[in-house]
OpenMM code with the backbone's topology and positions (N, CA, C; nanometers):
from openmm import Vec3, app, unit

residues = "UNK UNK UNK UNK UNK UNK UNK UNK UNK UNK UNK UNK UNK UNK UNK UNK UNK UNK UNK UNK UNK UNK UNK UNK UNK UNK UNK UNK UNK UNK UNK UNK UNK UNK UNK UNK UNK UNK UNK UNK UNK UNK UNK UNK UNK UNK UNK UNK UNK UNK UNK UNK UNK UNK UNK UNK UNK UNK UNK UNK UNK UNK UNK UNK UNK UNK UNK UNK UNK UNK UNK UNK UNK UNK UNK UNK UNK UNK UNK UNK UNK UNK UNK UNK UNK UNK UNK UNK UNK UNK UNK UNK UNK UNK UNK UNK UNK UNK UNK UNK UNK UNK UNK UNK UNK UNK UNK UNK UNK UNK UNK UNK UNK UNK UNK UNK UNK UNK UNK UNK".split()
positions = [
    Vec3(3.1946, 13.1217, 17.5677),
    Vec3(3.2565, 12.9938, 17.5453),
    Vec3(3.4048, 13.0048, 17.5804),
    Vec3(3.4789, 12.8634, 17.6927),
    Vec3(3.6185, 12.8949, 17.6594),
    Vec3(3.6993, 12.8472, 17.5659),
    Vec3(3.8095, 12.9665, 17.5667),
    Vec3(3.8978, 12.9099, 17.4745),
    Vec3(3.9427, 12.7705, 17.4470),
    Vec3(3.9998, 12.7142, 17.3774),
    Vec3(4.0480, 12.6042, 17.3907),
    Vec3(4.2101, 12.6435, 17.3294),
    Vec3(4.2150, 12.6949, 17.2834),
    Vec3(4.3791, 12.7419, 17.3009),
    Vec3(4.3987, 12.9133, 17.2323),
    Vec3(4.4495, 12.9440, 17.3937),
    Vec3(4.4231, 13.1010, 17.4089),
    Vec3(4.5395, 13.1881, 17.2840),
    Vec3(4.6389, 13.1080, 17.2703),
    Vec3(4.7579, 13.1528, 17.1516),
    Vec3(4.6608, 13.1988, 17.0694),
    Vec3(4.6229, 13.0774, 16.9634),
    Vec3(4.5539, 13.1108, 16.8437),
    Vec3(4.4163, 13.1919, 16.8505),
    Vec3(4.3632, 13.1929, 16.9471),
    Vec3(4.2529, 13.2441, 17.0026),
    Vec3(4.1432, 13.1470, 16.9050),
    Vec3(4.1274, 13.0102, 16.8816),
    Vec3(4.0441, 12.9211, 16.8201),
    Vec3(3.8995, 12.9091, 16.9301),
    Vec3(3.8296, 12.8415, 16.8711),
    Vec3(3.7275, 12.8035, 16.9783),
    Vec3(3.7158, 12.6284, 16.9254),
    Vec3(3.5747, 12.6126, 16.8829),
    Vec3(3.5100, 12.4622, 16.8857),
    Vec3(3.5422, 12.4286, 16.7314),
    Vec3(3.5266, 12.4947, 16.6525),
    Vec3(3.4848, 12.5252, 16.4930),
    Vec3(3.6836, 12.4150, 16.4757),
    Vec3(3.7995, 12.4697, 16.5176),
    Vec3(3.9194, 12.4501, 16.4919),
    Vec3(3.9057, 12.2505, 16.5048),
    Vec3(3.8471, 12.2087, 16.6152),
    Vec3(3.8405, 12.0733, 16.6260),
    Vec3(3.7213, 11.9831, 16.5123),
    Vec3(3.6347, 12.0963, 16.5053),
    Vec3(3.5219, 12.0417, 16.3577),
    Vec3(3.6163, 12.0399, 16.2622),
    Vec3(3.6581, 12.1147, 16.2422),
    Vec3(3.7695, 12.1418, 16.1017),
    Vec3(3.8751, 12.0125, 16.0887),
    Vec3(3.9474, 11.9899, 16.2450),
    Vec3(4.0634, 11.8515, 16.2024),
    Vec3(3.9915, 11.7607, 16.1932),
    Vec3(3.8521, 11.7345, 16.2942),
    Vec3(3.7752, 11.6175, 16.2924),
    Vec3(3.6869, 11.5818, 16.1082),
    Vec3(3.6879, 11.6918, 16.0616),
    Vec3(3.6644, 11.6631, 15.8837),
    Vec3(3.7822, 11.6583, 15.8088),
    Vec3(3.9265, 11.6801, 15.7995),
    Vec3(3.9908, 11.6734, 15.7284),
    Vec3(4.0477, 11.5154, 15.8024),
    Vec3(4.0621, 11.4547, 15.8808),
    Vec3(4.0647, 11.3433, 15.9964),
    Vec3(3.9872, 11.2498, 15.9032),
    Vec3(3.8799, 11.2522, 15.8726),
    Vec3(3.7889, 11.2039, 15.8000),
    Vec3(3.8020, 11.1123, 15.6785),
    Vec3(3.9013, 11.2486, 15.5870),
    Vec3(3.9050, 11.2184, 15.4697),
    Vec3(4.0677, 11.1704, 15.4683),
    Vec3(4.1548, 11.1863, 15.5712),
    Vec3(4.2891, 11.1661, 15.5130),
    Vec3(4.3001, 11.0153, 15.4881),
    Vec3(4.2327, 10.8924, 15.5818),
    Vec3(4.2973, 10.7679, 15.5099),
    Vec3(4.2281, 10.7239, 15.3996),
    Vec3(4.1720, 10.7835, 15.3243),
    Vec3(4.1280, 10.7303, 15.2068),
    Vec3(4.1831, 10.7463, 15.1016),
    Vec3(4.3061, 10.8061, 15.0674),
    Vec3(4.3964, 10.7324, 14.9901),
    Vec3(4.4773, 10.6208, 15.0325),
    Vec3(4.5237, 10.6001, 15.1330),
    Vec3(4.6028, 10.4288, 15.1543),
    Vec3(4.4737, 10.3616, 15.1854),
    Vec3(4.3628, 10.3569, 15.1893),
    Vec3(4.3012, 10.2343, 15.1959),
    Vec3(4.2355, 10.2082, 15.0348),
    Vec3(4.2538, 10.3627, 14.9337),
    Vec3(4.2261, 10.3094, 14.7834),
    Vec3(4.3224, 10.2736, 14.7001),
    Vec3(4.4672, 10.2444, 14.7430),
    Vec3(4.5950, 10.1771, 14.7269),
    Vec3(4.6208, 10.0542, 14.7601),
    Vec3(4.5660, 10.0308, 14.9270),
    Vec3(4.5361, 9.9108, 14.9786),
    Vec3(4.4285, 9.8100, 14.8914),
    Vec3(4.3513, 9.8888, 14.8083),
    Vec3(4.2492, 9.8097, 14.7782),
    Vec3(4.3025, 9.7779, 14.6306),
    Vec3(4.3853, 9.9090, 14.5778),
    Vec3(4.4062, 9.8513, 14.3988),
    Vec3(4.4924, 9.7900, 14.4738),
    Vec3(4.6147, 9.7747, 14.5666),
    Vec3(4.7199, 9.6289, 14.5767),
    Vec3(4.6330, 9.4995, 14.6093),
    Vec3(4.5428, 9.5175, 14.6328),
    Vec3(4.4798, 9.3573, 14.6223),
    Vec3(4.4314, 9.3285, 14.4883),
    Vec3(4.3415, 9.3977, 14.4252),
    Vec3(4.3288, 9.3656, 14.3261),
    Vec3(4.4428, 9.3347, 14.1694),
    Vec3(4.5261, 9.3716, 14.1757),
    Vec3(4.6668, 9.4563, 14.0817),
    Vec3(4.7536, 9.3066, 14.1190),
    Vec3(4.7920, 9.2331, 14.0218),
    Vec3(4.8915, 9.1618, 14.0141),
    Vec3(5.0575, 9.2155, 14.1235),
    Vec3(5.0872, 9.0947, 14.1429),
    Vec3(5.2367, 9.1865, 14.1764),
    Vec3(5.3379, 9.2118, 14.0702),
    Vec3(5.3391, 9.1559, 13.9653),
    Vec3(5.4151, 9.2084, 13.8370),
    Vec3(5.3946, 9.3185, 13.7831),
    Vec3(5.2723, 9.3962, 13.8684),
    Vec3(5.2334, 9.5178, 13.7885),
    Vec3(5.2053, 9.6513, 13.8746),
    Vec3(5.2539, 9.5390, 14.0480),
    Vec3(5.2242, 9.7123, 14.1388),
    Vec3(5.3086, 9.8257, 14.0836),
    Vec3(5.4218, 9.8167, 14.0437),
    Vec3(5.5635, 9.9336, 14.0362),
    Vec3(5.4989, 9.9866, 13.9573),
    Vec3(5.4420, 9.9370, 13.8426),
    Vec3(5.3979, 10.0450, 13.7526),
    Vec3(5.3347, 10.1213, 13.8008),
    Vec3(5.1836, 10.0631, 13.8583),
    Vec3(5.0848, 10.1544, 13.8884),
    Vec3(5.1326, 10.2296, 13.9928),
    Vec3(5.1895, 10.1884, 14.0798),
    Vec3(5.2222, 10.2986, 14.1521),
    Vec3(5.2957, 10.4397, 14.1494),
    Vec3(5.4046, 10.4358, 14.0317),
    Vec3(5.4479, 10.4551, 13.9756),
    Vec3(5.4243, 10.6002, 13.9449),
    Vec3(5.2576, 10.5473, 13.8177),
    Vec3(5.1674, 10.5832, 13.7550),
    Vec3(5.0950, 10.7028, 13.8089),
    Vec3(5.0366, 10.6391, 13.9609),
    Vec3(4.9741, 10.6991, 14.0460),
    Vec3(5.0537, 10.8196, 14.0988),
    Vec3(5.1736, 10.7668, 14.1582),
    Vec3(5.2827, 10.9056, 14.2333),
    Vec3(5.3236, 11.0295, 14.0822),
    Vec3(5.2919, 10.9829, 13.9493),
    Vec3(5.3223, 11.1040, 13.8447),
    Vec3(5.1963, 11.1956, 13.8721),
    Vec3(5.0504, 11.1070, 13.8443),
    Vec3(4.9341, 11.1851, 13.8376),
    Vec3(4.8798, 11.2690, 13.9493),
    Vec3(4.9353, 11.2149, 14.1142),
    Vec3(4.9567, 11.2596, 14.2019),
    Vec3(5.0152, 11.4079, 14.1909),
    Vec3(5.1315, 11.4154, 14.1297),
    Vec3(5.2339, 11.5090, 14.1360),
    Vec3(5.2208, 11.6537, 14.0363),
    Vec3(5.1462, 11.5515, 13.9418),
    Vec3(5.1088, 11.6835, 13.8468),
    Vec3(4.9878, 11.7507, 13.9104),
    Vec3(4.8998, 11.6992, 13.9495),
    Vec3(4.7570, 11.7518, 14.0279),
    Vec3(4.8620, 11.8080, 14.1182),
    Vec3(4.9336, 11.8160, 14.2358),
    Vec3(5.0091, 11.9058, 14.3405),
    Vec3(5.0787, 11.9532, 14.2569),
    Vec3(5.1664, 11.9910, 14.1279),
    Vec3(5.1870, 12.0783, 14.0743),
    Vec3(5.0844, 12.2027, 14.0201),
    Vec3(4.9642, 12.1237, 14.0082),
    Vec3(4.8951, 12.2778, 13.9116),
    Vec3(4.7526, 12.3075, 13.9843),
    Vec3(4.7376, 12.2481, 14.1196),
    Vec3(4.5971, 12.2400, 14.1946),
    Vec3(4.6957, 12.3805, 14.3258),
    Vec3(4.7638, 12.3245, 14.3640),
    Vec3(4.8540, 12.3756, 14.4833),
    Vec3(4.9266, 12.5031, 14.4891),
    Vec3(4.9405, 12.5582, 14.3553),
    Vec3(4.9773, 12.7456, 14.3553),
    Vec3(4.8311, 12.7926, 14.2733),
    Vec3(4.7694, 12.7050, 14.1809),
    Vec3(4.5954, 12.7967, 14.1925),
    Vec3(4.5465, 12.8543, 14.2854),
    Vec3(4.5137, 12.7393, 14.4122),
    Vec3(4.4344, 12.7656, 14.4790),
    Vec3(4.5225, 12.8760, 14.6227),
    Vec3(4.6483, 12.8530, 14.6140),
    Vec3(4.7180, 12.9600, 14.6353),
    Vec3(4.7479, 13.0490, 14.6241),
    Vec3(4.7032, 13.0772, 14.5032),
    Vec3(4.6918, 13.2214, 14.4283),
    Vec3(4.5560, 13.2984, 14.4668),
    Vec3(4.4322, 13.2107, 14.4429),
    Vec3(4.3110, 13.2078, 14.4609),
    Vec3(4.2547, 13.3106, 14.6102),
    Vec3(4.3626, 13.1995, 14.6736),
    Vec3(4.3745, 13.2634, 14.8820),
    Vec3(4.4445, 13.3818, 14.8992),
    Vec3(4.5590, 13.4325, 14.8234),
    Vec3(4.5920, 13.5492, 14.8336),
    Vec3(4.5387, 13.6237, 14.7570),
    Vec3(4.4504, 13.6323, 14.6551),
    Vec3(4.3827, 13.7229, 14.5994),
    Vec3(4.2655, 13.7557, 14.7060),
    Vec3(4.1751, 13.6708, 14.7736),
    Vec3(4.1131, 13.7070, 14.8935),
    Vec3(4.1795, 13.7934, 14.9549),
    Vec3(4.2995, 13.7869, 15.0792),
    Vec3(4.3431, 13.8093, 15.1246),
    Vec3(4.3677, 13.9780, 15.0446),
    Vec3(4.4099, 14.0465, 15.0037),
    Vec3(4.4632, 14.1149, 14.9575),
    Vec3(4.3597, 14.2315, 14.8641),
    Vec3(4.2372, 14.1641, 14.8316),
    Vec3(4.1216, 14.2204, 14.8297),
    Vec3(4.0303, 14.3010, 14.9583),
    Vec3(4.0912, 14.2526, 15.0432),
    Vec3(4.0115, 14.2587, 15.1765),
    Vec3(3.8811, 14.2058, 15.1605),
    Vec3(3.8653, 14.1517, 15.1368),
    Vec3(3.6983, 14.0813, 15.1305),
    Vec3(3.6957, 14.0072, 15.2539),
    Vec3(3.5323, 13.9941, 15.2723),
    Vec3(3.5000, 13.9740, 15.4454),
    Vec3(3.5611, 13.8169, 15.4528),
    Vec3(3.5827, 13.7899, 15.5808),
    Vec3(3.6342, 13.5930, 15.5914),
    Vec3(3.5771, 13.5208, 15.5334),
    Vec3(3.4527, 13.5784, 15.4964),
    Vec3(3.3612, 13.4488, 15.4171),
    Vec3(3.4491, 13.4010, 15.2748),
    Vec3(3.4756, 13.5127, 15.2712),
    Vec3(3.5285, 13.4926, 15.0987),
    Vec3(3.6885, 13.4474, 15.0965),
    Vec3(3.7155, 13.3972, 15.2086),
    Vec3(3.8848, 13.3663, 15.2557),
    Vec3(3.8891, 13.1844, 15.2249),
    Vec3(3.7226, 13.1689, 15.2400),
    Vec3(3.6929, 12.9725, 15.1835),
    Vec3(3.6949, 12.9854, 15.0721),
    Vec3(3.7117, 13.0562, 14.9507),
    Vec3(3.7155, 13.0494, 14.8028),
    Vec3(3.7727, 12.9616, 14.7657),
    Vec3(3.8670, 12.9218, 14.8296),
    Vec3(3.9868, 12.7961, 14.7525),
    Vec3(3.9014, 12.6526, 14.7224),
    Vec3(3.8002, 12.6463, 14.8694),
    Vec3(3.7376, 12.5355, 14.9050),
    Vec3(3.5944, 12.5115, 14.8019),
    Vec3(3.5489, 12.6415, 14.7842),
    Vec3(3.4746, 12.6487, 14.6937),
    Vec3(3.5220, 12.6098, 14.5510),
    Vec3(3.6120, 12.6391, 14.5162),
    Vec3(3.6562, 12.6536, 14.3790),
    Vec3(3.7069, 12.4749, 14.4121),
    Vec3(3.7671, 12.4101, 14.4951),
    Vec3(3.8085, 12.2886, 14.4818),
    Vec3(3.6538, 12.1914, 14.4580),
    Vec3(3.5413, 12.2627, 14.5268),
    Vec3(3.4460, 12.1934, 14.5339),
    Vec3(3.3504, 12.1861, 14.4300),
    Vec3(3.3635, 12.3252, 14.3446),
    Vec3(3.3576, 12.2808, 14.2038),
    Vec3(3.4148, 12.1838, 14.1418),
    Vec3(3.5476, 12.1917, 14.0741),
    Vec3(3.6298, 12.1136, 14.0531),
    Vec3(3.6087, 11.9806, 14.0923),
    Vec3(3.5757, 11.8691, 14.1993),
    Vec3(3.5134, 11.8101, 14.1813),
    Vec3(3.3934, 11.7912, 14.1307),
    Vec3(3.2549, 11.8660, 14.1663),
    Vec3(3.1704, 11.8266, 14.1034),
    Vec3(3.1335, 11.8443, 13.9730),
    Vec3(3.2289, 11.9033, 13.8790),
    Vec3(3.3011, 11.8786, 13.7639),
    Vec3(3.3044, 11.7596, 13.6758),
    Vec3(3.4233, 11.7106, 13.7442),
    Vec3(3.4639, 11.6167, 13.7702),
    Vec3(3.3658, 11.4509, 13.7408),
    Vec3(3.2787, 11.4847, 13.8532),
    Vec3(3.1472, 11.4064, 13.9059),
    Vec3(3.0745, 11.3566, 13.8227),
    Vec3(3.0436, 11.4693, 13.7489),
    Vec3(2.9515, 11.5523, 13.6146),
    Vec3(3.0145, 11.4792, 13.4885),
    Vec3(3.1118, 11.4689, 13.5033),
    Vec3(3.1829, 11.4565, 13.3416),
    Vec3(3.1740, 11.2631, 13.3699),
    Vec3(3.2358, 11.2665, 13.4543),
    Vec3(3.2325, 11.1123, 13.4481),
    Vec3(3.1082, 11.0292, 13.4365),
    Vec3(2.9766, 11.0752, 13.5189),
    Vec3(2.8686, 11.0369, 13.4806),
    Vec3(2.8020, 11.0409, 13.3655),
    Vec3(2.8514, 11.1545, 13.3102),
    Vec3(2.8347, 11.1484, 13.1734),
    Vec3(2.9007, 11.0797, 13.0476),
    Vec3(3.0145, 11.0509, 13.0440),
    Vec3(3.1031, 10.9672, 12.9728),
    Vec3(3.0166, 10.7612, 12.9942),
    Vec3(3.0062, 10.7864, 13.1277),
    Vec3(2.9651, 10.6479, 13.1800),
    Vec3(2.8081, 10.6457, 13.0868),
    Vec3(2.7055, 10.7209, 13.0838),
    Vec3(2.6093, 10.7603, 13.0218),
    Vec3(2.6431, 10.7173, 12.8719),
    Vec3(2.6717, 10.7756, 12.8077),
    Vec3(2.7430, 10.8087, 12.6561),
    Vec3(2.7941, 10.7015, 12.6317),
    Vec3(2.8511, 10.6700, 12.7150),
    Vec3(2.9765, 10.5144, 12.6708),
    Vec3(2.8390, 10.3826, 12.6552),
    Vec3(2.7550, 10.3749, 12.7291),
    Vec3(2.6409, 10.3013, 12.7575),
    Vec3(2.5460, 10.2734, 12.6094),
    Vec3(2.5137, 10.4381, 12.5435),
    Vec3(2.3904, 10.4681, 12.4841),
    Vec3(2.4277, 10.4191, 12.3601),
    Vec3(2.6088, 10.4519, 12.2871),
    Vec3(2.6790, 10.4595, 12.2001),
    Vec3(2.6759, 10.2952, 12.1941),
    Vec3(2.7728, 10.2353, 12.3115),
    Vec3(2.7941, 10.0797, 12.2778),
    Vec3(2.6705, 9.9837, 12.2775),
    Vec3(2.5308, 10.0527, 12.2847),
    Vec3(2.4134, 9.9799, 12.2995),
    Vec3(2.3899, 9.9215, 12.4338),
    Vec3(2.4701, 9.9111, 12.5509),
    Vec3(2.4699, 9.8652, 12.6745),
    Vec3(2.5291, 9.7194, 12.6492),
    Vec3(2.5990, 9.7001, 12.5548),
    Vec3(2.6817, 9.5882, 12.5584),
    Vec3(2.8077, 9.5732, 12.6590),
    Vec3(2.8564, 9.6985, 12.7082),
    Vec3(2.9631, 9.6517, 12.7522),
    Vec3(2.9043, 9.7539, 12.9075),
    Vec3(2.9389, 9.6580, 13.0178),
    Vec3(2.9481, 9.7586, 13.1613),
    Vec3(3.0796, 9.7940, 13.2445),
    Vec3(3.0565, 9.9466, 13.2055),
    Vec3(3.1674, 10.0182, 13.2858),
    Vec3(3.1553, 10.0170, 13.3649),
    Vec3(3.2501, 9.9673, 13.4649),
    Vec3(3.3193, 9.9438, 13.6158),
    Vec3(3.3703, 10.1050, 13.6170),
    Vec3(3.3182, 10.1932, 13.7531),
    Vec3(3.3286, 10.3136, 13.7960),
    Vec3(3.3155, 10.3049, 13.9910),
] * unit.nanometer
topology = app.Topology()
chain = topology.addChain("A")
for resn in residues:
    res = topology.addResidue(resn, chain)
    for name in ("N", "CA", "C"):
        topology.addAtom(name, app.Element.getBySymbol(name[0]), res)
């Protein structure tokens, strides 16, 4: 196969990789775009606000974990496979996440008798 850029010595896999992270990047401004339609304008500053703290603390304590996580690979010598750990461990972390909320949504349901429906 040829290269596609002989520097890095990458092949096909490097363009799968931007073409999935490509994927996922506008879906935060189009789930901003969507709470500013819904969200009063007396009340965007807050939420946004709101959003750029909860933002910031998740890139405070997600962003030297999983940094830590990658140089412990690294430094283990463990084979490349084990160099995606970060991705793994993030991909827990969501389905976590996933898990808990379906369950709260569950619980919240069984508890209030199904009187009230949570919007998720």
């Amino acid at each position: 196969m040829k290269l596609l850029n002989p520097i890095f010595k990458c092949n096909l896999t490097l363009l799968e990789g931007v073409f999935v992270f490509a994927a996922g990047f506008g879906s935060r401004v189009s789930t901003l775009s969507l709470i500013s339609y819904w969200i009063s304008d007396d009340s965007k500053a807050t939420l946004y606000s709101a959003i750029a703290v909860v933002e910031n603390i998740g890139h405070a304590v997600g962003d030297p974990s999983l940094q830590k996580i990658f140089a412990t690979t690294l430094r283990l010598h463990w084979s490349p496979f084990w160099q995606a750990l970060p991705f793994f461990v993030t991909a827990v972390r969501y389905l976590g996440t996933l898990v808990r909320n379906e369950a709260n949504k569950h619980l919240g349901s069984i508890l209030l008798g199904g009187l009230v429906d949570y919007v998720y």
